[in-house]
C-alpha positions, 0 to 999 in steps of 0.5 A: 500500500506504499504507492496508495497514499492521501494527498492534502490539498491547499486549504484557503480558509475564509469567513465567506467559506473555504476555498481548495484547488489542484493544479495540473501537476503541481499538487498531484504527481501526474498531468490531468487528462481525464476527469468525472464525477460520480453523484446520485448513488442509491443507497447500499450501491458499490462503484466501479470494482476495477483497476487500470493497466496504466492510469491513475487516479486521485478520487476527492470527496467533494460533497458527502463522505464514502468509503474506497476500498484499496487492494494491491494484491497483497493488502486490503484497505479502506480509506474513509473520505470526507473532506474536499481538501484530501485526496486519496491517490490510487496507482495503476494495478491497484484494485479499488471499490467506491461504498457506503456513499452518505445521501447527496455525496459527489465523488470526483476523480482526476485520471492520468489518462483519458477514457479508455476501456481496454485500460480497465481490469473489471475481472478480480481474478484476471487482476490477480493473474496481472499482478503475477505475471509482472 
């Protein structure tokens, strides 16, 4: 889980409400080149069981909390996000899951690539087998 790790965003605190921001490059190890946002999840949904060949991830709380489940092959974690000045960073070949969204919660995530669905491991077992076999 060395790899997997939060990232504190800039905090501008304000009396008219805080303000934080990311940078393409500066505050997150990788140029942004893809970004979307999960809302709308019904209660008891799990999002997105998968991992990516070569893309990275930096998943923010930007309204709400939930949880991300992390597996590298050899560790399983879960990282409870709740904050939108912390981000949680996923490297490629990292199995993650998206859960327990509170009512009204947004999740955004930054990708260091853009779409593309041959990118994607959506099989926990074929995972598995990638991992092995580098």
């Amino acid at each position: 889980m060395e790899k997997v790790r939060l990232i504190q965003l800039p905090k501008i605190p304000d009396p008219r409400g805080n303000l934080s921001f990311i940078q393409n490059g500066q505050n997150i190890p990788f140029e942004i080149a893809r970004v979307y946002w999960i809302y709308d999840v019904p209660g008891g949904e799990i999002r997105h069981g998968h991992a990516f060949h070569s893309s990275q991830e930096l998943i923010v709380a930007l309204s709400g909390s939930f949880d991300v489940i992390i597996d590298d092959g050899n560790e399983r974690k879960t990282y409870h996000l709740n904050r939108s000045y912390t981000g949680l960073l996923v490297p490629p070949m990292t199995w993650r899951s998206i859960e327990n969204f509170s009512t009204n919660s947004v999740a955004m995530v930054l990708a260091s690539t853009p779409y593309n669905p041959d990118d994607y491991i959506l099989d926990p077992d074929e995972f598995r087998v990638n991992l092995n076999n580098k």
